[in-house]
PDB file with one MODEL, atoms N, CA, C and O in Angstrom:
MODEL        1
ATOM      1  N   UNK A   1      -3.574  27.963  -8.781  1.00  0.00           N
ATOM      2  CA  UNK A   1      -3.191  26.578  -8.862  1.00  0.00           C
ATOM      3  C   UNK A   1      -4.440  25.719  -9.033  1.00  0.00           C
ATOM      4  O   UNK A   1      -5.450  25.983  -8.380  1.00  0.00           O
ATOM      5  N   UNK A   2      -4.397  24.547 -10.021  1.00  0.00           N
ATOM      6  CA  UNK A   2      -5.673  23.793 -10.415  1.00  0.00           C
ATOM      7  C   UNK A   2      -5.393  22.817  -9.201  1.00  0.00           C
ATOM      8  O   UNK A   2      -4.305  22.560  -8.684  1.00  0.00           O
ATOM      9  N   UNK A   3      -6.749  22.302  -8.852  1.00  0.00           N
ATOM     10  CA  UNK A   3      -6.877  21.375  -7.881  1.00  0.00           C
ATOM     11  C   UNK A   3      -6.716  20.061  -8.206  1.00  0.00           C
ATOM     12  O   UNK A   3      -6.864  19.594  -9.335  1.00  0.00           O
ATOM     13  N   UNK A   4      -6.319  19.282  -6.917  1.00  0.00           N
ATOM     14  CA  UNK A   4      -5.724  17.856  -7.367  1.00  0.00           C
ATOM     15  C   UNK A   4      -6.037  17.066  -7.807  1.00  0.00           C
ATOM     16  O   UNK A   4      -7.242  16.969  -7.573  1.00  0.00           O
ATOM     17  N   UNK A   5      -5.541  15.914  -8.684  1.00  0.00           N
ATOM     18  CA  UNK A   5      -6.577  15.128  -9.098  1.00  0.00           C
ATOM     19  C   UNK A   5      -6.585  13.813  -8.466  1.00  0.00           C
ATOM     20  O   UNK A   5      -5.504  13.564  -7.931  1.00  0.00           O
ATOM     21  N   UNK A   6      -7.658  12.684  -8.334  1.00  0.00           N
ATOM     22  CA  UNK A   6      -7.144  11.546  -8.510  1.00  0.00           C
ATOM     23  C   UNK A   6      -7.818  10.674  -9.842  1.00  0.00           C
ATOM     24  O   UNK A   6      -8.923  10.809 -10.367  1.00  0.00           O
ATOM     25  N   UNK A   7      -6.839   9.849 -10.124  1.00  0.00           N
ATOM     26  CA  UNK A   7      -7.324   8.929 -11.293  1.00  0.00           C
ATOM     27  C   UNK A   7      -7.277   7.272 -10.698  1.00  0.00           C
ATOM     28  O   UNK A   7      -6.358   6.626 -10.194  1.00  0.00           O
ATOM     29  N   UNK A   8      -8.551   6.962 -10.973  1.00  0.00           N
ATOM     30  CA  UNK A   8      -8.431   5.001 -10.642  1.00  0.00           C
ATOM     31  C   UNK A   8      -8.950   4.389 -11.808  1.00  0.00           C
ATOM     32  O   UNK A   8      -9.897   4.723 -12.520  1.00  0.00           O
ATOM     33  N   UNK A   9      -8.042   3.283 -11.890  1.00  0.00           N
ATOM     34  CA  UNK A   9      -8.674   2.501 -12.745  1.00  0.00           C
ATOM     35  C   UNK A   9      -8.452   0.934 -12.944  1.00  0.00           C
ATOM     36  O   UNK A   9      -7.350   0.464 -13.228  1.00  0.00           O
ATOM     37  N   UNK A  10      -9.527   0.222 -12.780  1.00  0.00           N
ATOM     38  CA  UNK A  10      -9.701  -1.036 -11.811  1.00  0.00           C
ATOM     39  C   UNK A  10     -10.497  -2.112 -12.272  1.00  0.00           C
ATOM     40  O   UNK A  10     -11.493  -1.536 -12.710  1.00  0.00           O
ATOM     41  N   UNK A  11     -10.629  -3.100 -12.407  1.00  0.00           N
ATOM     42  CA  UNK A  11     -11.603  -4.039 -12.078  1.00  0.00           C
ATOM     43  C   UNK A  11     -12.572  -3.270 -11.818  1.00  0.00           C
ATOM     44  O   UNK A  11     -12.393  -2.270 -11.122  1.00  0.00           O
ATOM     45  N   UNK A  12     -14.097  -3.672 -12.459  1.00  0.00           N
ATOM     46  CA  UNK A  12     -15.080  -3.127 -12.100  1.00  0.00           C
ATOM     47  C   UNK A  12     -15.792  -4.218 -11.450  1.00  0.00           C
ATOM     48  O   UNK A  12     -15.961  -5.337 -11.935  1.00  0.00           O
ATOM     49  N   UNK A  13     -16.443  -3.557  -9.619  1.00  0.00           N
ATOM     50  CA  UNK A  13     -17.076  -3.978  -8.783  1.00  0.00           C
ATOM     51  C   UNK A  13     -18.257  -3.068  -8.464  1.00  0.00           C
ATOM     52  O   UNK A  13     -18.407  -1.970  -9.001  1.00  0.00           O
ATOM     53  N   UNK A  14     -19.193  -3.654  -7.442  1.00  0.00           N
ATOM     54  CA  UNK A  14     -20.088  -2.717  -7.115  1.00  0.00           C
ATOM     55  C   UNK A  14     -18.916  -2.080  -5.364  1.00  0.00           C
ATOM     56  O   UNK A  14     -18.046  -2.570  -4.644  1.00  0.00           O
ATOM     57  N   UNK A  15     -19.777  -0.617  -5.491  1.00  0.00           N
ATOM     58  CA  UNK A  15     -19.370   0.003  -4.345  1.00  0.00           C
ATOM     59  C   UNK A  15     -17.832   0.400  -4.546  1.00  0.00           C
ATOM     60  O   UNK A  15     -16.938   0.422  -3.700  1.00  0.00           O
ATOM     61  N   UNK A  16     -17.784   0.698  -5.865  1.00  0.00           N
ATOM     62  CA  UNK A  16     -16.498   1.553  -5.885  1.00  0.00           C
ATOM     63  C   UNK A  16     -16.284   3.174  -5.812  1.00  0.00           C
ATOM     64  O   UNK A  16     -15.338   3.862  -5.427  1.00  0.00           O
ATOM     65  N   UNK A  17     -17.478   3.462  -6.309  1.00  0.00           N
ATOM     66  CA  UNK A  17     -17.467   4.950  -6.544  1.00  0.00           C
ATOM     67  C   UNK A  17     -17.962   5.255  -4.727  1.00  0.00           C
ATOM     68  O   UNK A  17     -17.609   6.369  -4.340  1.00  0.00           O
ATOM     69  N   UNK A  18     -18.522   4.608  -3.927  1.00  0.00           N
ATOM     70  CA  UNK A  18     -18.561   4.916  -2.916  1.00  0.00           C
ATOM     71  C   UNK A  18     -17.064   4.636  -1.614  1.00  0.00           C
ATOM     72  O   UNK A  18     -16.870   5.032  -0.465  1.00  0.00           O
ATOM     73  N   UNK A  19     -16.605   4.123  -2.185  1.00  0.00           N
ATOM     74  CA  UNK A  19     -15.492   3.222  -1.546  1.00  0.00           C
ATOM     75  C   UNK A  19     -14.120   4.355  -1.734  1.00  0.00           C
ATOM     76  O   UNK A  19     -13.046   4.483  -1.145  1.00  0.00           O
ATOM     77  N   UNK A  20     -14.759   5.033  -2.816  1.00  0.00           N
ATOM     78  CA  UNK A  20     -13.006   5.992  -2.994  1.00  0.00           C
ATOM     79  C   UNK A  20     -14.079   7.461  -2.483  1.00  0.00           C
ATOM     80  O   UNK A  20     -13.619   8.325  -1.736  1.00  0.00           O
ATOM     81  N   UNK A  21     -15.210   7.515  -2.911  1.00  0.00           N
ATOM     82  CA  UNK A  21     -15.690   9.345  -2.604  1.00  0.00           C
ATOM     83  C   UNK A  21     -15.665   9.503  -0.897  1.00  0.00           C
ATOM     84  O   UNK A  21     -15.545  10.584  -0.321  1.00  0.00           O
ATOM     85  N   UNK A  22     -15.834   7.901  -0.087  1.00  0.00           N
ATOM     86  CA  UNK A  22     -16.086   7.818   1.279  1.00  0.00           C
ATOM     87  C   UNK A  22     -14.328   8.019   1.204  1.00  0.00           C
ATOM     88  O   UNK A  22     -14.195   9.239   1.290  1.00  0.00           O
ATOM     89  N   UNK A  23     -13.107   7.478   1.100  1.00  0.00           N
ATOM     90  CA  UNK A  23     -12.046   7.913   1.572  1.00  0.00           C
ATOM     91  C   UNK A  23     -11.278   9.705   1.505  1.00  0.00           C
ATOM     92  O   UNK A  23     -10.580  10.309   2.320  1.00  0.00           O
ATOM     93  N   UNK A  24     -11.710  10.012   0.413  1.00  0.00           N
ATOM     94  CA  UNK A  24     -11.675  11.451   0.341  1.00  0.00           C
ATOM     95  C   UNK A  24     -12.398  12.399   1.104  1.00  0.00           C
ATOM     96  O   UNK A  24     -11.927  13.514   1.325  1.00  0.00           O
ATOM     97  N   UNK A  25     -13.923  11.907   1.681  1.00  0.00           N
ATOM     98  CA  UNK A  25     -14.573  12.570   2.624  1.00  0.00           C
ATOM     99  C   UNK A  25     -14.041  12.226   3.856  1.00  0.00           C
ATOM    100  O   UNK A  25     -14.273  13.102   4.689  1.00  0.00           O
ATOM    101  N   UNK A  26     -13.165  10.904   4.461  1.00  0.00           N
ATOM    102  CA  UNK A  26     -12.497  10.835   5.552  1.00  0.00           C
ATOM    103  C   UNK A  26     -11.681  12.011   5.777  1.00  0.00           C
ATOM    104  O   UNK A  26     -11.926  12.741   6.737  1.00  0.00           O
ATOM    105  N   UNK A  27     -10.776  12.244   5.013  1.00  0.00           N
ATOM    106  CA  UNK A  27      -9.859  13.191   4.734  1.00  0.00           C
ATOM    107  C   UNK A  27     -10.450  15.021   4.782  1.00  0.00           C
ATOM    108  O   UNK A  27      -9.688  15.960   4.551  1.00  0.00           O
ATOM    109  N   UNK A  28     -11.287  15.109   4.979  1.00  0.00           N
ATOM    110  CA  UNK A  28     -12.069  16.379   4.578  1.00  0.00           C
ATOM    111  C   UNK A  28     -12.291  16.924   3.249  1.00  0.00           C
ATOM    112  O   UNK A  28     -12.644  18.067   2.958  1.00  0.00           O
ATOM    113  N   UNK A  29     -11.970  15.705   2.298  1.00  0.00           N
ATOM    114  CA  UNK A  29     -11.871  16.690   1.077  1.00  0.00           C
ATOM    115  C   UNK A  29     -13.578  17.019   0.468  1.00  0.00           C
ATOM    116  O   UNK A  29     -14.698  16.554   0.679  1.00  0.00           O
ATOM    117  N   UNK A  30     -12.950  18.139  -0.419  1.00  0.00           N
ATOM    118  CA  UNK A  30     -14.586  18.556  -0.916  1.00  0.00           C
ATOM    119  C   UNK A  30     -14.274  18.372  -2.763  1.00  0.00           C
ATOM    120  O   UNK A  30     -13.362  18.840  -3.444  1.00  0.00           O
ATOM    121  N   UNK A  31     -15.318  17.598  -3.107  1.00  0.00           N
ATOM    122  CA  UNK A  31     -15.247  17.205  -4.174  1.00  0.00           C
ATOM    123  C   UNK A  31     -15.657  17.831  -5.562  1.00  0.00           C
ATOM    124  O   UNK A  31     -16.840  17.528  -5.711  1.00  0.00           O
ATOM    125  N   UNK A  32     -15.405  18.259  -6.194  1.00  0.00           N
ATOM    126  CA  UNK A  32     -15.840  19.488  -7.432  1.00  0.00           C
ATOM    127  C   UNK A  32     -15.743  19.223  -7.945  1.00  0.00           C
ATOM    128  O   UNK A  32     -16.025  20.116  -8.743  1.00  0.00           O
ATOM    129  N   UNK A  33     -15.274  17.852  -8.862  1.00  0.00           N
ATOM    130  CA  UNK A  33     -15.597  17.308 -10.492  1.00  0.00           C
ATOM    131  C   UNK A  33     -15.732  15.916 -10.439  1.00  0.00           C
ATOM    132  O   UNK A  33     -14.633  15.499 -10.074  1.00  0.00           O
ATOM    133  N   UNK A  34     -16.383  15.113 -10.584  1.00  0.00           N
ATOM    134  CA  UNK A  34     -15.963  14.183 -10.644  1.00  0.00           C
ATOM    135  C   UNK A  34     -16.873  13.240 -11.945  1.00  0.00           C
ATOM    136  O   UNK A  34     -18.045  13.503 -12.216  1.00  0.00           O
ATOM    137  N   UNK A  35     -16.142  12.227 -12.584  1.00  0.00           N
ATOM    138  CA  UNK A  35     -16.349  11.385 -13.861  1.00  0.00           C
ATOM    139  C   UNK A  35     -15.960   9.990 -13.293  1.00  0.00           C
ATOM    140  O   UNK A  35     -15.050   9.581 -12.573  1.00  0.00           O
ATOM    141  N   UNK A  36     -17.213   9.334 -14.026  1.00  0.00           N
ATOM    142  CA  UNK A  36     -16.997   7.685 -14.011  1.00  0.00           C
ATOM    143  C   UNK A  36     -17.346   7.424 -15.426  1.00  0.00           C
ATOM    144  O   UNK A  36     -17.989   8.180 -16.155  1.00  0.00           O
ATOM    145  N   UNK A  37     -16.631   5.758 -15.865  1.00  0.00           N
ATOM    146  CA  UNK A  37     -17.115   4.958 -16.452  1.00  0.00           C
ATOM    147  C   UNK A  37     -16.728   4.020 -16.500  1.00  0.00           C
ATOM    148  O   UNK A  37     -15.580   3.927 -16.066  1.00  0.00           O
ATOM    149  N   UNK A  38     -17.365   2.771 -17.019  1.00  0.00           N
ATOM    150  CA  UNK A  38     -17.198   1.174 -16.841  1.00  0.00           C
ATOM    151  C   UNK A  38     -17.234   0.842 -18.302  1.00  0.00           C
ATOM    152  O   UNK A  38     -18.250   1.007 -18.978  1.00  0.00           O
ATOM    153  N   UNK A  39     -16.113   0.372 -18.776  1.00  0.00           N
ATOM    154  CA  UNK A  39     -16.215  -0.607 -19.900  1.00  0.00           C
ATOM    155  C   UNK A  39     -16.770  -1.714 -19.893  1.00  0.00           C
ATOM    156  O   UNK A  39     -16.039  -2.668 -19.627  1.00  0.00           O
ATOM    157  N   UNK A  40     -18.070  -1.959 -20.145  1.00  0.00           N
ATOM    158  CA  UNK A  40     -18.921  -3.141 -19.894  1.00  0.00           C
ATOM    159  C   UNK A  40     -18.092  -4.532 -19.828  1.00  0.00           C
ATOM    160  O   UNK A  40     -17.852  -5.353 -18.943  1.00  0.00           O
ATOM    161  N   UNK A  41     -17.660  -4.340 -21.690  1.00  0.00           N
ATOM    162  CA  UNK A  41     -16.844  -5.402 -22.790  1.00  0.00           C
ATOM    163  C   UNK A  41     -16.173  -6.064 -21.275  1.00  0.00           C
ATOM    164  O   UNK A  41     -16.508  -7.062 -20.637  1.00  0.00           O
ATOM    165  N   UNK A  42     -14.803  -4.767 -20.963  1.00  0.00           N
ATOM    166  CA  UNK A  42     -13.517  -5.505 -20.547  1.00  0.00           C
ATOM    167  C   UNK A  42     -14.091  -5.434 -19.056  1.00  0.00           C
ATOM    168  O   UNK A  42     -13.312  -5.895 -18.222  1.00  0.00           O
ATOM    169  N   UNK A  43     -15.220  -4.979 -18.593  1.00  0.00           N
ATOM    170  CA  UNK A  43     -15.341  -5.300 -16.975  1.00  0.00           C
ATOM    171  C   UNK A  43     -14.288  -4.448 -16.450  1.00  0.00           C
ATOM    172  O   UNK A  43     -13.528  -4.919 -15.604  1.00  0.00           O
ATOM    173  N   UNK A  44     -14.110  -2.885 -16.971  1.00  0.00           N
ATOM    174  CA  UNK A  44     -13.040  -2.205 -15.944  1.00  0.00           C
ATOM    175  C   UNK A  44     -13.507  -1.223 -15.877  1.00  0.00           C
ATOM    176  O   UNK A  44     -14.284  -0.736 -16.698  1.00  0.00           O
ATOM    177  N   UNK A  45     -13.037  -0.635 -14.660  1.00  0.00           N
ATOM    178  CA  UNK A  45     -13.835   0.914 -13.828  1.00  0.00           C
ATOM    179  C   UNK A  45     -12.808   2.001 -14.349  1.00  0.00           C
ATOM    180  O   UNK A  45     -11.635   1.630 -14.295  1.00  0.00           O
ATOM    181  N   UNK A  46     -13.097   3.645 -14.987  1.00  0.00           N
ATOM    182  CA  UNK A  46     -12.456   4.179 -14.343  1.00  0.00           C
ATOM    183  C   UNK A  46     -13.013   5.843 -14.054  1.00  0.00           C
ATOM    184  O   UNK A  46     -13.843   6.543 -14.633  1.00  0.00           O
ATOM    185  N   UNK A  47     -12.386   6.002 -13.225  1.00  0.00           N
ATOM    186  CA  UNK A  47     -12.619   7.619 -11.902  1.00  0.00           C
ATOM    187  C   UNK A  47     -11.874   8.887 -12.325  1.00  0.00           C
ATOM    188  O   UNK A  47     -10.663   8.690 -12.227  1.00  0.00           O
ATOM    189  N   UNK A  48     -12.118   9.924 -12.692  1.00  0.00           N
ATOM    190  CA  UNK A  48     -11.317  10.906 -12.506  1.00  0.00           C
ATOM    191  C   UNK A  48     -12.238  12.118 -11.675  1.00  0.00           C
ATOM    192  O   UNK A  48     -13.260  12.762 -11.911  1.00  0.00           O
ATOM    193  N   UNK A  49     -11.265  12.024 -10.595  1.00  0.00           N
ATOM    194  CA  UNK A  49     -11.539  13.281  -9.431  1.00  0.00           C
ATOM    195  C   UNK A  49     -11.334  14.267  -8.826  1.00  0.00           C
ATOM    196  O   UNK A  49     -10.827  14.278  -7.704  1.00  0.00           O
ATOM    197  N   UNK A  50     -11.655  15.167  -9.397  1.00  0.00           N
ATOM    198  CA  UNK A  50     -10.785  16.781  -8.649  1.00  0.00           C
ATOM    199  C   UNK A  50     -10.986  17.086  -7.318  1.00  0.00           C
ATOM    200  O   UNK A  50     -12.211  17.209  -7.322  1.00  0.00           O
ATOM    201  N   UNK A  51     -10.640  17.293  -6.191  1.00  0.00           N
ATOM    202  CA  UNK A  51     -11.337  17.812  -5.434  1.00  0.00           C
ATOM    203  C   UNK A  51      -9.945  18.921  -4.501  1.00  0.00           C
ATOM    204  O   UNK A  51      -8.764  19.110  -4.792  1.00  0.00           O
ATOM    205  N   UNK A  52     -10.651  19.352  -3.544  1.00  0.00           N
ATOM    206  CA  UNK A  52     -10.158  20.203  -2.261  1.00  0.00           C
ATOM    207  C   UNK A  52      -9.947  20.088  -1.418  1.00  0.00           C
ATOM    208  O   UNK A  52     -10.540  19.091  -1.004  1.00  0.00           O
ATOM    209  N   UNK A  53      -9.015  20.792  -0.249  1.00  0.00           N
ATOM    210  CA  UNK A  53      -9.372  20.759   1.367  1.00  0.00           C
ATOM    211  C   UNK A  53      -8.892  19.874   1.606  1.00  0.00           C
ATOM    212  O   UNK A  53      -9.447  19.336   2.564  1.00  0.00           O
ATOM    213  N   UNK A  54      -7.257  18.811   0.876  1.00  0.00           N
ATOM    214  CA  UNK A  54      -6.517  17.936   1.315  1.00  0.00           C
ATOM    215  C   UNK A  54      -5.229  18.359   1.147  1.00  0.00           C
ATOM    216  O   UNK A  54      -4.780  18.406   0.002  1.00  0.00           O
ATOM    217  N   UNK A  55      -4.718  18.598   1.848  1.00  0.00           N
ATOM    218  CA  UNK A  55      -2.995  19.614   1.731  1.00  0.00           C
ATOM    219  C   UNK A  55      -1.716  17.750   1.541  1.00  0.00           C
ATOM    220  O   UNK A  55      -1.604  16.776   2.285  1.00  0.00           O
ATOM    221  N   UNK A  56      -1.132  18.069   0.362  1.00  0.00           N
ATOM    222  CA  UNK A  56      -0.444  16.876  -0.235  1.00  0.00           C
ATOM    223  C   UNK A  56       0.251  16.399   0.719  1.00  0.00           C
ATOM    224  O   UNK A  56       0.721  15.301   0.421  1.00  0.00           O
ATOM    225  N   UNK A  57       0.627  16.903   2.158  1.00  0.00           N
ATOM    226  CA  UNK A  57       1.217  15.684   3.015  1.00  0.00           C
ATOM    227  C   UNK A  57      -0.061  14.582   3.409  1.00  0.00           C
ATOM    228  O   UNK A  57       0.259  13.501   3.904  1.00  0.00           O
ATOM    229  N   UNK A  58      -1.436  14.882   3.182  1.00  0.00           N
ATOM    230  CA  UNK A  58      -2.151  13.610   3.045  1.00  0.00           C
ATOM    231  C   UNK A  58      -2.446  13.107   2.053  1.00  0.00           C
ATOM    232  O   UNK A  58      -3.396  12.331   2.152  1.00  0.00           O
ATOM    233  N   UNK A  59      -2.065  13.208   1.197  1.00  0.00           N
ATOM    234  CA  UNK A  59      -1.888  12.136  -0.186  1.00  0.00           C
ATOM    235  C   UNK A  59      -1.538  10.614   0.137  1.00  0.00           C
ATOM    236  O   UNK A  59      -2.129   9.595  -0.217  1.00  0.00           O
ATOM    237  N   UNK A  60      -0.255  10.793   1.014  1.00  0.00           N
ATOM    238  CA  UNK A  60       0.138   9.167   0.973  1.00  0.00           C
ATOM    239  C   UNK A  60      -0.992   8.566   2.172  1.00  0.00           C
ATOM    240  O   UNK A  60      -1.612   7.604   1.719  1.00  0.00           O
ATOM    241  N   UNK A  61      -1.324   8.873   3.371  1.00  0.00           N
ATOM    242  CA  UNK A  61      -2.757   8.401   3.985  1.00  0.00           C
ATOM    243  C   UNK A  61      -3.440   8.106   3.067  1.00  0.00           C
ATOM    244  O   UNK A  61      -3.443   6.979   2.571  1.00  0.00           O
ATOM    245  N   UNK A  62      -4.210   9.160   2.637  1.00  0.00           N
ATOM    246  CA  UNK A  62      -5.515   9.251   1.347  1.00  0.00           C
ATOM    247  C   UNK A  62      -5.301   7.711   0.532  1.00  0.00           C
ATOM    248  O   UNK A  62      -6.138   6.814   0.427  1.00  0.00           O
ATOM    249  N   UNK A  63      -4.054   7.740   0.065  1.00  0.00           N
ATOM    250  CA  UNK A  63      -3.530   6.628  -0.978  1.00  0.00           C
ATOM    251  C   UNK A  63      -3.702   5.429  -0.504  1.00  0.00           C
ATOM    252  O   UNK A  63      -4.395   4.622  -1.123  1.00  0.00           O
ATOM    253  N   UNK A  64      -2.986   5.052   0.897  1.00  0.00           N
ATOM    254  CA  UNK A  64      -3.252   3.853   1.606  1.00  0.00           C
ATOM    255  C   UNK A  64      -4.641   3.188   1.796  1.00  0.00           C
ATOM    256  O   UNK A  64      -4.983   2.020   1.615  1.00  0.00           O
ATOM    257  N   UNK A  65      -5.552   4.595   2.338  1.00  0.00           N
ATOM    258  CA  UNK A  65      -6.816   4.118   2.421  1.00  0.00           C
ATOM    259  C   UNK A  65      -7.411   3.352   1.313  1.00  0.00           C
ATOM    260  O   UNK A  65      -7.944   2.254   1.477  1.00  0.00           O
ATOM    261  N   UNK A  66      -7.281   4.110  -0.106  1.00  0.00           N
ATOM    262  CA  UNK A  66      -7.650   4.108  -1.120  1.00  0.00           C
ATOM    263  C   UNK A  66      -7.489   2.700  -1.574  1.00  0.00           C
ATOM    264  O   UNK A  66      -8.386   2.064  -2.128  1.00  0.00           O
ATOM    265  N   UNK A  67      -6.097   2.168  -1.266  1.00  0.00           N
ATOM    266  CA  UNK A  67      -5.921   0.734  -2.169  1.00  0.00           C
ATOM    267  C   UNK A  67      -6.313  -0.185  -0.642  1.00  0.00           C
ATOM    268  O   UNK A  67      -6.714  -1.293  -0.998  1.00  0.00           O
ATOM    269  N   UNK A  68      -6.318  -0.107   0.432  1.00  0.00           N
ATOM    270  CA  UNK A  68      -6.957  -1.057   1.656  1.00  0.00           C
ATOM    271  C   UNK A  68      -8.810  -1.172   0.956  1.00  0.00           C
ATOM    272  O   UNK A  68      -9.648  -1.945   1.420  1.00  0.00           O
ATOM    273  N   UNK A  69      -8.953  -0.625   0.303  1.00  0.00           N
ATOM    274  CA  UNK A  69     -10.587  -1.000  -0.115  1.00  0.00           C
ATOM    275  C   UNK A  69     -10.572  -1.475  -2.009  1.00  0.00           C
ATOM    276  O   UNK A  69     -11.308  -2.265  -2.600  1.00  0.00           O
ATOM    277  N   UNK A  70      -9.650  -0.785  -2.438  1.00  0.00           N
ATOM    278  CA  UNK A  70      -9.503  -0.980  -3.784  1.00  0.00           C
ATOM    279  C   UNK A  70      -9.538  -2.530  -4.387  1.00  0.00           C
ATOM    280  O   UNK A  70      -9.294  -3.357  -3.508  1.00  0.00           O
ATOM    281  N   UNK A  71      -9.847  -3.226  -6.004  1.00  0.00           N
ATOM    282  CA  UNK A  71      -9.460  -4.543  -6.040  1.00  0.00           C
ATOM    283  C   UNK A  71      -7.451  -4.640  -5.894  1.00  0.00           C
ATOM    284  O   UNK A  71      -6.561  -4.072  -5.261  1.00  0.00           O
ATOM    285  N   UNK A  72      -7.558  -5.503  -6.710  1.00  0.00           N
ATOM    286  CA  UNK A  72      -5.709  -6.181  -6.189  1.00  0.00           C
ATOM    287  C   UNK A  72      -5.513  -5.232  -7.961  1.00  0.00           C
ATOM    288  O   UNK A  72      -6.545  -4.911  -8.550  1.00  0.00           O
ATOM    289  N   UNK A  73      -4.298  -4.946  -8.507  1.00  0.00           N
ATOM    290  CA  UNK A  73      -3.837  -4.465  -9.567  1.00  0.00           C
ATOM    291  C   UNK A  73      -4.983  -3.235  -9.699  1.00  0.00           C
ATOM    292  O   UNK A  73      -5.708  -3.115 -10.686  1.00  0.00           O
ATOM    293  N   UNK A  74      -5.006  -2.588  -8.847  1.00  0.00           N
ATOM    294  CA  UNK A  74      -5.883  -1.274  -9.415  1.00  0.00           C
ATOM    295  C   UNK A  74      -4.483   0.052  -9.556  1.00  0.00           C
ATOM    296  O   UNK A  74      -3.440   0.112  -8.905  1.00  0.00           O
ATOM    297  N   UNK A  75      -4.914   0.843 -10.491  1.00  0.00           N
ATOM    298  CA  UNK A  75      -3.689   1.602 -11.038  1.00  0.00           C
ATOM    299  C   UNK A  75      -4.742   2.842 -10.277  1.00  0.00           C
ATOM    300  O   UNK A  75      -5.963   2.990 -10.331  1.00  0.00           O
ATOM    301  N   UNK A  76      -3.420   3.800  -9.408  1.00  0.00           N
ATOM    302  CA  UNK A  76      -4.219   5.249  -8.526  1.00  0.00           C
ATOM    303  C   UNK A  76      -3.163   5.838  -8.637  1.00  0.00           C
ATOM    304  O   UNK A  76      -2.098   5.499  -8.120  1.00  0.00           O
ATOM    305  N   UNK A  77      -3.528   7.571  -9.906  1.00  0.00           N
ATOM    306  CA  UNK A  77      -2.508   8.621  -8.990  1.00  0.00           C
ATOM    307  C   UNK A  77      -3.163   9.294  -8.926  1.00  0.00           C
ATOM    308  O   UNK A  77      -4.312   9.346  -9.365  1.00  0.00           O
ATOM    309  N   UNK A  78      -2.474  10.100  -8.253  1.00  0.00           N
ATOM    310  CA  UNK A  78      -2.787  11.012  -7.221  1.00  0.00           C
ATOM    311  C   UNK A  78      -1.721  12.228  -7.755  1.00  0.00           C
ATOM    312  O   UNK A  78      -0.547  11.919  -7.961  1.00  0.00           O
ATOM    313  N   UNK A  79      -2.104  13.377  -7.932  1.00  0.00           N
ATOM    314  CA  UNK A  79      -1.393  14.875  -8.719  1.00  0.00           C
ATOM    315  C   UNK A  79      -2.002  15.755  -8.850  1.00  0.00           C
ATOM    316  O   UNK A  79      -3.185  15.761  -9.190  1.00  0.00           O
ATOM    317  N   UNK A  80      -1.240  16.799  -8.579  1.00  0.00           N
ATOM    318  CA  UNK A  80      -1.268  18.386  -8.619  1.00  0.00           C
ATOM    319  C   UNK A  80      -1.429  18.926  -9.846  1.00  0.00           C
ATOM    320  O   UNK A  80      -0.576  19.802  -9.987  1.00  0.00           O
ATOM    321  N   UNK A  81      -2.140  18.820 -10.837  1.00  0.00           N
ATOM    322  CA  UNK A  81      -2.150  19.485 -12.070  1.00  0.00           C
ATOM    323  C   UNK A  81      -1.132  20.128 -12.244  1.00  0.00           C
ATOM    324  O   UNK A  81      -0.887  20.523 -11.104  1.00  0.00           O
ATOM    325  N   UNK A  82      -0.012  20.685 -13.179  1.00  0.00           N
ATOM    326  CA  UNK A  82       0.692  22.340 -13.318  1.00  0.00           C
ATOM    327  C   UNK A  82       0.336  22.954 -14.633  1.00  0.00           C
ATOM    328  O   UNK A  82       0.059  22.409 -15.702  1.00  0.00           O
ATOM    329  N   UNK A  83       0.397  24.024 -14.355  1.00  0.00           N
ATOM    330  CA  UNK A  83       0.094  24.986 -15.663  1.00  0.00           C
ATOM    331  C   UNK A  83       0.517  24.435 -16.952  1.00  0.00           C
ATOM    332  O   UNK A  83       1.517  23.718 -17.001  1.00  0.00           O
ATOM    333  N   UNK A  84      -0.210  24.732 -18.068  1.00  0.00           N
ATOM    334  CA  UNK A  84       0.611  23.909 -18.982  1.00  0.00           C
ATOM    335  C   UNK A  84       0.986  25.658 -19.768  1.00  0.00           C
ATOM    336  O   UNK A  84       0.305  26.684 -19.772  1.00  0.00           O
ATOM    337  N   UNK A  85       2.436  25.333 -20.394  1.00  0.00           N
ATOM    338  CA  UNK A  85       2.965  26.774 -21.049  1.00  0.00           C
ATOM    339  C   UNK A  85       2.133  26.592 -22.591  1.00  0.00           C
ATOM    340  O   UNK A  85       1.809  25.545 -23.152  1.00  0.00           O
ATOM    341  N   UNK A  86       1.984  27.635 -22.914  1.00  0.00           N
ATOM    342  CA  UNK A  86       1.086  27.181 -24.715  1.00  0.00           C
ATOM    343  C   UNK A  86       2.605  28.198 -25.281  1.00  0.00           C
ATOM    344  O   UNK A  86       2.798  28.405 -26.479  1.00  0.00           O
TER     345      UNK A  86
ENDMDL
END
């Protein structure tokens, strides 16, 4: 099974990439991929994050934390990859 992801994408501020990697380390998770970038132009952030060591009944915690620090209209999911059939 591929590990979970999360995706944000937000208003770009300072102290975001610390603001979501610090809520996933609350959680114990351990982090194994992770990508940023900021569209200068439109001033928007976005995150994609794989990580471990968070079993999906803490997703919705994880989530709460996530938007209690997040800006206002920030778009976050949160998913289990599945196999894709070829």
């Amino acid at each position: 099974m591929k590990d979970p992801v999360l995706r944000v994408a937000c208003p770009d501020q300072p102290g975001l990439v610390h603001q979501i990697t610090k809520a996933l380390m609350d959680e114990g998770a351990n982090i194994v991929r992770n990508d940023e970038f900021v569209d200068r132009t439109a001033k928007h952030f976005f995150m994609r994050t794989e990580f471990q060591n968070v079993p999906a009944e803490r997703w919705f915690p994880l989530e709460k934390n996530l938007r209690s620090h997040l800006p206002d209209h920030a778009v976050l999911t949160l998913e289990q990859p599945r196999p894709k059939n070829i």
